[in-house]
N, C-alpha and C positions, 0 to 999 in steps of 0.2 A: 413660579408655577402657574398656570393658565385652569381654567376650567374644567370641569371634566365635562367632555362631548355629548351631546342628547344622547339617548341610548339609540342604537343602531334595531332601526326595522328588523322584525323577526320571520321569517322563512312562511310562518302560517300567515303574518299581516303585515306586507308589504308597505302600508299605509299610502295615503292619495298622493304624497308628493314623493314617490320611489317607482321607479320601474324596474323589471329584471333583464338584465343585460347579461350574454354570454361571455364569459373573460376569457376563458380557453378550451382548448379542446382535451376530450378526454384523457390523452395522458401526453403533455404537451410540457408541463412542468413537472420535472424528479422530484423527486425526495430530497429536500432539505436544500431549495434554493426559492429563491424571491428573484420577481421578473416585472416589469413594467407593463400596466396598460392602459391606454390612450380612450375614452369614451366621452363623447361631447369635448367639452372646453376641458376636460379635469381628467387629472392622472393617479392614476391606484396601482400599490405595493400591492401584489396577491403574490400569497405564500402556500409550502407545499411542508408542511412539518411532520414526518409521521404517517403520511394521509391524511391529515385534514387540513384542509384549505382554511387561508384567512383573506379576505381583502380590506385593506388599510387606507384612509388617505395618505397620498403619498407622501407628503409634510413633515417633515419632521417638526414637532412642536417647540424642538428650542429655537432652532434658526432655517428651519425649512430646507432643511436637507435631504436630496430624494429615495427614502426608505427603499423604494423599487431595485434602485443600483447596490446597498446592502449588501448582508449575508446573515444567513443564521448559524449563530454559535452558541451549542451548550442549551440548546432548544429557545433560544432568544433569536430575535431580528435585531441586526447593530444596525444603527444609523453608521454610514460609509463617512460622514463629515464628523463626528465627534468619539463617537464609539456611546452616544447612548442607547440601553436595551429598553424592546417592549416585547411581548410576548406575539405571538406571529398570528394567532388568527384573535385575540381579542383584543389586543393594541397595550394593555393595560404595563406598564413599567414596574419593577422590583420596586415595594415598599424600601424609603416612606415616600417614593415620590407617586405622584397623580397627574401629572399632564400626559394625557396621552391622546394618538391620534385617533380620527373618527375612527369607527370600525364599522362593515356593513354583512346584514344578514346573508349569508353563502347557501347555496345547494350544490350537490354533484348530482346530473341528473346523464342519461345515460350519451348523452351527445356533447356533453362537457359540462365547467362549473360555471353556475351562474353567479351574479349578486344582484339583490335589491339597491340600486342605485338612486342617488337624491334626483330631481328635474333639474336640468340647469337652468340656472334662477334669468330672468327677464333682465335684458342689457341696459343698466342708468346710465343718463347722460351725466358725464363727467366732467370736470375743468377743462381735458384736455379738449374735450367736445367744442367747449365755448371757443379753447383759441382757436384749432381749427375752423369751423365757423365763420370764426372773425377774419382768417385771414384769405378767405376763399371769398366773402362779402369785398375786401381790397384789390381783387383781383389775381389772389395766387391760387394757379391753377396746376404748377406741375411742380413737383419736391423729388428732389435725387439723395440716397442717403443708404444709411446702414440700419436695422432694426436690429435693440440688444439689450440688455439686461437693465439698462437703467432709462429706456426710453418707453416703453411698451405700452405704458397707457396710452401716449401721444399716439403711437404707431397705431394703437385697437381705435383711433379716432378717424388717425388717415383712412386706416380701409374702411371704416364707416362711411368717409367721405365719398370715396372712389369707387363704393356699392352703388351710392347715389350716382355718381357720375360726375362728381363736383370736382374734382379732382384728380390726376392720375402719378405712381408712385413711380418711380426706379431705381430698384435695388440696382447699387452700383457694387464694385470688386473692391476700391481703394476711397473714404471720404476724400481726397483731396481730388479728385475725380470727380465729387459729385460737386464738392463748392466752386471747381471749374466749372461743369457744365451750367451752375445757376448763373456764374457770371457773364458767360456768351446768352444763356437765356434772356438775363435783364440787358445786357447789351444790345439785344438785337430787339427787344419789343417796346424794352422803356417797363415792362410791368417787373415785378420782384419775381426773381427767379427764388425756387428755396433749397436748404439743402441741411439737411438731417444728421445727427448722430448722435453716438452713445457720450456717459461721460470719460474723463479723462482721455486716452489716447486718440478716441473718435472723435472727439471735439478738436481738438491739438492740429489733428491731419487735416483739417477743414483750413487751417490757419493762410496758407499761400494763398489757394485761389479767395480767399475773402481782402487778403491783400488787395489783389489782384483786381477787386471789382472799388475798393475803396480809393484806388489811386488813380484809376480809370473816369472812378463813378456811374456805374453802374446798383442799380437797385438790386440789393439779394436781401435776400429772409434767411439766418440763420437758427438752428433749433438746436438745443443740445440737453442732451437726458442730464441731469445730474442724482448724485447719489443720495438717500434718504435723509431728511432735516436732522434727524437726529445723528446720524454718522457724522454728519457735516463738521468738518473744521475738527476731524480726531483720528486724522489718518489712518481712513479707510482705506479699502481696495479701492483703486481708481479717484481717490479725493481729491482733483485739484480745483482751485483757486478761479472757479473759468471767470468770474467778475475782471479777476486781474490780468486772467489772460487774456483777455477780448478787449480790454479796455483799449488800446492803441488801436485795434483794427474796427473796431462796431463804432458807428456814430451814437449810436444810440443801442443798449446793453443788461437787460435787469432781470434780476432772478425771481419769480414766482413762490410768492408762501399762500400758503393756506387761506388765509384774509385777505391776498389782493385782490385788487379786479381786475380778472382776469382777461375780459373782454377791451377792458380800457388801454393795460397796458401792451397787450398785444397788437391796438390799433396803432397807438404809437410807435411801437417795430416797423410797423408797416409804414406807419406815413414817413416816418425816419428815412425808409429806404427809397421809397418814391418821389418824396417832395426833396429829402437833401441828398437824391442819389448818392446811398450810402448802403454800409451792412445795418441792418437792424439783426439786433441778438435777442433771443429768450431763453434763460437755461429755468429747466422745469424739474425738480427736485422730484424721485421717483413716486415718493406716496403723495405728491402733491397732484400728479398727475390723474390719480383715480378718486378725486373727492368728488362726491354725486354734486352736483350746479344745474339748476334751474334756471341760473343768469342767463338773458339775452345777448346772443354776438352784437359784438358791434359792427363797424364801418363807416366808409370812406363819407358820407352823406353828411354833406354841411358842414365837411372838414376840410376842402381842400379847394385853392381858389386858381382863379385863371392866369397861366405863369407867362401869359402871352402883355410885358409889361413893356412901355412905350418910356425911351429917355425925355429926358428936359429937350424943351423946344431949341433954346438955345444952343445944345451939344449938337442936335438933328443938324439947325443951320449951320453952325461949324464943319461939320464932316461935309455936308453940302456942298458950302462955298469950297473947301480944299481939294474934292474930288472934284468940280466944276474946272477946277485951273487947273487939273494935273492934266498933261502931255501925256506919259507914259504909266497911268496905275496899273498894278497888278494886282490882286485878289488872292488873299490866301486862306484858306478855310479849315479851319481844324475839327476834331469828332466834337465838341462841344455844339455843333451848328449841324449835328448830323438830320435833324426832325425840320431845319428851316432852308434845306437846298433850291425847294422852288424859288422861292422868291430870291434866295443870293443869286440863285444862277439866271435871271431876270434881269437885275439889276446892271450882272454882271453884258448879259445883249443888249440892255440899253444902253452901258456906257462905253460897249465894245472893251472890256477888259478881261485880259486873260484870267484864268483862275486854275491857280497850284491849289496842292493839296498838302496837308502833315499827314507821314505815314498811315497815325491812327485814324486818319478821313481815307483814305484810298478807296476809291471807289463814289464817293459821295459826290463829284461830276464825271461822265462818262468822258476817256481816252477820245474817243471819239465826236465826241462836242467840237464844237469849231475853235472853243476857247478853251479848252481844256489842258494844260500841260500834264499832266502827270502829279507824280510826287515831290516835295522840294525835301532835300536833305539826306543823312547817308544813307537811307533805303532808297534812293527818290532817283530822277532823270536828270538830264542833262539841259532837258526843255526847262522846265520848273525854276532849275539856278538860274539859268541864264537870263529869262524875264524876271526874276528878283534881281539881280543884278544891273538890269539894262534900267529899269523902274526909275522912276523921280517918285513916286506914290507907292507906299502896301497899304492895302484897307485889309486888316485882319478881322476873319468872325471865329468866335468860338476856337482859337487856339491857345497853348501854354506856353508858345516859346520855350518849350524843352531845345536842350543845347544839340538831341541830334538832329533837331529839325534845323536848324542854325537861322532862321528869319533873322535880316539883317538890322541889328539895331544902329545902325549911323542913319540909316535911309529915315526920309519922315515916315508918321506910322500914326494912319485910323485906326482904334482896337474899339471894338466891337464886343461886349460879351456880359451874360445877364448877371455873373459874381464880381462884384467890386472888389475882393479879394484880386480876381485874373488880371483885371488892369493895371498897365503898368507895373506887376508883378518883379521884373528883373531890371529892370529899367527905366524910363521916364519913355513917355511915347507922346506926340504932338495932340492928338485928340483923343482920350479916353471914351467911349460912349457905351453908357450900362444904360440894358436894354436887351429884350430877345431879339435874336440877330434877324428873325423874320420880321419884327415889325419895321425894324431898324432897316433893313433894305425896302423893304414896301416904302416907307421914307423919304427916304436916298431918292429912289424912282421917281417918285413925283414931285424932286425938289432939281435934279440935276439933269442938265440938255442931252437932250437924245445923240449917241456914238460924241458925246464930247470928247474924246480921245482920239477919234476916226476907228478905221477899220482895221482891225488888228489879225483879222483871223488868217490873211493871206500870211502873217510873219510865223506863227503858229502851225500854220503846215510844215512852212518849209522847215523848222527847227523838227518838229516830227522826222520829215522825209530826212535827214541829215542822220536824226538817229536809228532810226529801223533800217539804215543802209548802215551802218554803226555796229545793230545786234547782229544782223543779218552774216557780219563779215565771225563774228562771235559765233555764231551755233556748232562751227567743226573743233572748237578749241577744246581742249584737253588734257592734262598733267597726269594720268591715270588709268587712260581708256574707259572712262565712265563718258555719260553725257553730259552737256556742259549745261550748264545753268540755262542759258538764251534758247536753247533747240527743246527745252523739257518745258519751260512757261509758255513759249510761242505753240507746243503741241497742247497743252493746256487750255490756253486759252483760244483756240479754235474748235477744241471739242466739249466746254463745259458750255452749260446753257445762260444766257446771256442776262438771265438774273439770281443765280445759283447766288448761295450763301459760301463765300470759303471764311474758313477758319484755319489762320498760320498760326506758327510754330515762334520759337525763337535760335535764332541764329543764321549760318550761314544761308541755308535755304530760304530764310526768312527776309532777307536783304537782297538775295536772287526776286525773289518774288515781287517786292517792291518797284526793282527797277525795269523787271521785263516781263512781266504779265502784266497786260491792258486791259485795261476793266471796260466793259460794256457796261451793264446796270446791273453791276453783282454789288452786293454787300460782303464787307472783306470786316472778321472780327479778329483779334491780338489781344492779346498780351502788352498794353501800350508801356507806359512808364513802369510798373514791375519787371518788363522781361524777361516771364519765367519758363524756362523752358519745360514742355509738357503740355502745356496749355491744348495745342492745338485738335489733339485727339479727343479726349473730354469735352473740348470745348464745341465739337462735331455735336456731340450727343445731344448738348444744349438746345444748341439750333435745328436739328431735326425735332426735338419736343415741341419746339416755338413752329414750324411750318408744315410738320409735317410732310406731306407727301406733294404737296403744292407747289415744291421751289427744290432744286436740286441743293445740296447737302456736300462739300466737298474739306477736306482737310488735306494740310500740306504739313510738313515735316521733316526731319532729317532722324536718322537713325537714332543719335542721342535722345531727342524729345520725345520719338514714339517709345522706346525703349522704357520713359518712367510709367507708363501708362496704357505699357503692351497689352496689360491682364483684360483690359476693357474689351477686349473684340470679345470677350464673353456674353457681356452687357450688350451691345450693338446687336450680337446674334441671340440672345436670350428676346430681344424683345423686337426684332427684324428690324432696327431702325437703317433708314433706308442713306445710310452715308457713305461714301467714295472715300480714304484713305489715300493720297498720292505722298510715298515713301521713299526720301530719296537716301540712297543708300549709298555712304562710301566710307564707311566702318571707320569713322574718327570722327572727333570733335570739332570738324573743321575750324569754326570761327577761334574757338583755345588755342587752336594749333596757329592760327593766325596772330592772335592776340600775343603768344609768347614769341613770336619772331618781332613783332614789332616794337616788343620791348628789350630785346635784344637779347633774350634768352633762348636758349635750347628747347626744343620742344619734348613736350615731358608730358607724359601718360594722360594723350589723348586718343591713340589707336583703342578699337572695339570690339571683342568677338561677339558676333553676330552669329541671329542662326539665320537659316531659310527662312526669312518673315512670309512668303508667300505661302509654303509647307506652314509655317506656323499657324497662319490665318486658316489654311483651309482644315484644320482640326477641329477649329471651332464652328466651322460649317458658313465659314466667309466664304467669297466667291473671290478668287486671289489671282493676282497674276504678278510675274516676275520676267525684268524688261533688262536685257542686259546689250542692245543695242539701235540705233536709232531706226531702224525699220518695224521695230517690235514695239514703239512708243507711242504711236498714234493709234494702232488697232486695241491695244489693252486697254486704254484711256478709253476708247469707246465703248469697247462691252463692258468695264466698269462701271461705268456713267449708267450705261441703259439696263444694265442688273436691279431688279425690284427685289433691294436688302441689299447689306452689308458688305462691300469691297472694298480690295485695298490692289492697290497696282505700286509694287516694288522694285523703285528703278537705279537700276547702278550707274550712280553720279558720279562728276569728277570730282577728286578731293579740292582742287581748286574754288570750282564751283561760282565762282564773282567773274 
C-alpha cells in the first residue's frame, strides 16, 4: 500500500501551487461514465456519478493503469487493468485498503466543470540529459528511431535537444529503417549516424541494418530503452536479454544502472563507433532513464588522436622499389581508402597507372578520369578485369579481397591498409604496408619516377570505347518488354547531377548498376558485405539527413528491395525529404530467379504481386511517375530529379535485366 496523497486543494482555496483549469463542457460527460483529459504534461480520470463530478489522477496506484479508460460499477471507478475500486470523485478505495489516487478540488460552474489543478513542476535534468549531451558533444547530430514505452526519458532528452537545435529526430515507420538510414549516415560522413528504439521487439528490428554498418564499418550509435531494473531478468513484457543480443553486432555494448557514469560510458559508445568504425550500443533501463544528474557530458576532447599514421620506412622503400620496376601496375582501391582518394589518385598520374575500383568504392575515381576503369568484379566492367589481368603489379588501398571482387591472388600484390588484421588476410601478398593509404601514397610519389610505367591513358580509352559500343548494342535487349538494364542506367546517369549521392539496393538491379552507370563525382553507398536487400530506400533517407538539400539525393532498387520498406514514403513525405526513388519494376525476384537456374533447379516463388507503386507513392503526397517505355524514361527521370521533395519514377524493367 503507498501513502495516502496530500489532501486535494478545496474549491474556496485553491492554494499557490493549483490553478483552475476547465475539463468539460457543460453536459459533455453522461451519467455514470469516466473519460480522459489531457492538461499540461499530466492526464486525469474525471467522472460523472449521479451528478457529481470527480477528477482523479489518472494512475492507478497499484501499477499505473489509466483510470480515465475504466468504468463505473455499483457507484465505484474499476481500474480497466486489474478491476481495482475507488470511489469516483474522492478516489478513496473500499476498506481496509488506502492507497488511493490524487483527487482534486471540482466546480460546476455554468460554462462547464472545473478543477484546481497542481502547476507542472519545473523539468530536471536527467541521466538521459547527460548522455544526450554527451553524444551531441561526439558529433551525433541526427537519430532515426521509434519513441515508446520503455524509452521516454531518453526521447523527453532528445526533444530537449532538438528545441535547442542540437539535434534533429526522425520518427521512422519500421526500426530497421532507421538503423539503415544511420548506416548510410555514418557511411557517408565518417560521424555516427544514431538510431533509437524501444525494448524488446524495437531493439531486435534494429538488428540487420546494425549488421550492416558492422561489416561495412561504418560508425552508428545505437540506443535501446530497456524495461525497469527491477522487472529485469523475470520475464516481463518485452524482457529480453539485449547484452546478449547485441553482443555479436556492437563492438562495444553496456547497460546503464543507476550508479554508472553515465557521461563516461556513453563517450565510450561513441568513440567505439568512430575510432573502431563500429556499432556502439547503450541500452538504458526505463527508471534509469529519469534519475535527476547534475553530472557534466562528456566528449571527444583529449580522446581521440590523429589516424593519419605513416608505415616503417623500410616497407615505404619496398613498395617503392617494386612499383619503380613494374611495366604494367594497376591500382585498385576499395571503400576502406574512400577519405584518401586525392592523393591515391595522384600517385596513381604520377606513375601513369590505371585505377579499378571494388564495388563498395564505385564512384571513389570518376568514369571519366583518364585512368579510371570502372569497377573490377561481378558488379564491375570489362575495363577493370582486363587491366587486372593484363597487370605484372596491383598496388591495393583500402580493400578486403572479398571473393566477389575476385583481385587476383597469383599476381604480385602491394596491400596498402591502416588494419593489420586486412593484410594479407586470405593470402600471403608480396608487400604488406600498414599505414593510412593517403600518407602511404603521398610516399609512393615522392619516392617513385615520374609516368614510370609510360602513358597508359590512350589504352584506357580505347578499352572504354570497346565497351560503350558493347552497352550501346545492349540498351534495345529485352526478355519481357520491360527496359533493359544498359538503356535505364545510361538514361540515369545523364540526367542525375554529377555529384548526387545514390544509394543501391541489393540484387539484380544492383549488378545492373555496377556495371552501366558511370559515375562522375557521385558518391555510390550499399549494402557491401551483408547484402541485404532493403537497404537502399532507408538508406536514401540517411543521406539526405547528412546533405541535405545541397547534393541531389537518389535511390535505386528493384521491386523486391523497395517492397521491405514501402511504408517509408510516409517518413520521406512526413518530413519533405528531398530524395528521387528510381524503381525498377519487373514483379520477381530476378537475381532468385537467376540463382535457381544456375543451380539447376526450377524456379520457385520468386514471381510478385505488386501494386501501382506510382498510385501508391502518390497517396502519400510523393510526386510519382510510372515509365513503362523507353520514350517515357528520360522525361520522368527529369521532373523527378528537379521535384523539391520526395519522388519515386517506377520503371518497368526487363526481368532479364543483366
Amino acid at each position: 500500500m503507498s501513502e495516502s496523497p496530500t489532501p486535494p486543494a478545496t474549491a474556496a482555496d485553491p492554494g499557490p501551487d493549483h490553478q483552475w483549469h476547465k475539463m468539460l463542457e457543460p453536459d459533455e460527460l453522461p451519467d455514470g461514465r469516466v473519460t480522459t483529459v489531457h492538461i499540461g504534461h499530466r492526464s486525469y480520470a474525471v467522472t460523472n456519478n449521479e451528478g457529481r463530478f470527480g477528477v482523479l489522477d489518472n494512475r492507478c496506484p497499484h501499477q499505473g493503469g489509466p483510470l480515465g479508460e475504466g468504468s463505473i460499477e455499483n457507484g465505484h471507478l474499476r481500474c480497466p487493468w486489474h478491476g481495482y475500486d475507488y470511489d469516483p470523485t474522492t478516489g478513496q478505495p473500499p476498506p481496509p485498503f488506502d492507497d488511493a489516487p490524487a483527487c482534486f478540488a471540482t466546480e460546476v460552474r455554468d460554462d462547464g466543470v472545473y478543477a484546481a489543478l497542481p502547476n507542472d513542476p519545473a523539468r530536471v535534468r536527467t541521466t538521459s540529459d547527460v548522455m544526450v549531451e554527451t553524444m551531441v558533444n561526439w558529433g551525433v547530430d541526427t537519430v532515426f528511431g521509434m519513441v515508446g514505452h520503455s524509452n521516454l526519458g531518453v526521447a523527453d532528452a532528445m526533444r530537449e535537444a532538438e528545441a535547442r537545435g542540437d539535434l534533429r529526430y526522425f520518427g521512422i515507420r519500421h526500426e530497421g529503417a532507421a538503423a539503415f538510414a544511420a548506416d548510410a549516415y555514418g557511411k557517408l560522413t565518417g560521424r555516427p549516424g544514431a538510431c533509437f528504439a524501444i525494448a524488446g521487439p524495437g531493439s531486435t528490428n534494429l538488428l540487420t541494418g546494425l549488421y550492416d554498418a558492422k561489416v561495412d564499418g561504418a560508425p552508428v550509435l545505437a540506443i535501446s530503452g530497456q524495461v525497469p531494473s527491477k522487472s529485469r531478468g523475470r520475464g516481463a513484457f518485452q524482457d529480453l536479454d539485449l547484452s546478449a543480443t547485441f553482443n555479436d553486432v556492437a563492438g562495444y555494448s553496456q547497460t546503464l544502472f543507476p550508479d554508472s557514469d553515465h557521461a563516461e560510458i556513453t563517450s565510450l559508445a561513441c568513440k567505439s563507433a568512430i575510432v573502431g568504425r563500429q556499432v556502439g550500443h547503450l541500452i538504458v533501463p526505463d527508471d534509469v532513464q529519469i534519475i535527476a544528474s547534475d553530472a557534466p557530458a562528456g566528449g571527444p576532447d583529449g580522446r581521440v588522436g590523429d589516424r593519419r599514421i605513416a608505415p616503417p620506412a623500410d616497407a615505404v622503400a619496398s613498395a617503392a622499389r617494386r612499383l619503380s620496376e613494374a611495366e604494367r601496375p594497376t591500382f585498385i582501391v576499395g571503400a576502406g581508402a574512400r577519405e584518401d582518394m586525392a592523393e591515391i589518385i595522384a600517385l596513381a598520374e604520377h606513375v601513369g597507372a590505371p585505377v579499378a575500383t571494388t564495388f563498395k568504392a564505385k564512384g571513389q575515381i570518376s568514369d571519366t578520369h583518364p585512368l579510371g576503369c570502372g569497377v573490377l568484379g561481378r558488379s564491375g566492367t570489362p575495363i577493370a578485369s582486363w587491366f587486372m589481368n593484363e597487370s605484372d603489379l596491383l598496388v591495393v588501398f583500402g580493400a578486403s579481397f572479398s571473393n566477389h571482387t575476385g583481385i587476383s591472388d597469383y599476381k604480385p600484390i602491394i596491400q596498402v591498409d591502416d588494419d593489420p588484421m586486412a593484410l594479407g588476410r586470405f593470402h600471403p601478398v608480396e608487400i604488406p604496408v600498414q599505414g593510412n593509404a593517403a600518407v602511404v601514397a603521398e610516399l609512393l610519389r615522392a619516392a617513385v619516377p615520374t609516368e614510370s610505367c609510360g602513358d597508359r591513358r590512350p589504352e584506357v580509352a580505347d578499352r572504354w570505347r570497346i565497351w560503350r559500343e558493347e552497352k550501346a548494342n545492349r540498351r534495345t535487349d529485352d526478355q519481357s518488354g520491360g527496359l533493359s538494364a544498359a538503356a535505364i542506367f545510361e538514361a540515369l546517369g545523364e540526367a542525375v547531377e554529377p555529384d548526387a549521392v545514390l544509394c543501391v539496393d541489393v540484387g539484380n538491379n544492383t549488378y545492373s548498376f555496377g556495371r552501366y552507370f558511370e559515375v562522375a563525382n557521385q558518391t555510390v553507398l550499399m549494402s557491401g558485405y551483408l547484402g541485404s536487400i532493403g537497404f537502399g530506400f532507408p538508406a536514401s533517407m540517411g543521406a539526405w539527413a547528412a546533405v541535405g538539400d545541397t547534393r541531389q539525393v537518389v535511390s535505386v532498387s528493384g521491386d523486391g528491395g523497395f517492397g521491405q520498406y514501402a511504408m517509408e514514403l510516409s517518413t520521406v513525405s512526413k518530413y519533405n525529404m528531398n530524395v528521387t526513388h528510381v524503381l525498377l519494376d519487373n514483379r520477381e525476384l530476378g537475381k532468385i530467379s537467376k540463382e535457381q537456374r544456375s543451380a539447376d533447379v526450377d524456379v520457385w516463388q520468386t514471381s510478385l504481386h505488386n501494386p501501382d507503386f506510382a498510385a501508391m507513392a502518390e497517396l502519400f503526397g510523393v510526386d510519382a511517375h510510372r515509365v513503362d517505355d523507353s520514350q517515357a524514361l528520360e522525361p520522368a527521370l527529369r521532373s523527378a530529379l528537379a521535384h523539391e521533395g520526395p519522388s519515386l519514377v517506377a520503371i518497368r524493367s526487363d526481368v532479364g535485366l543483366l
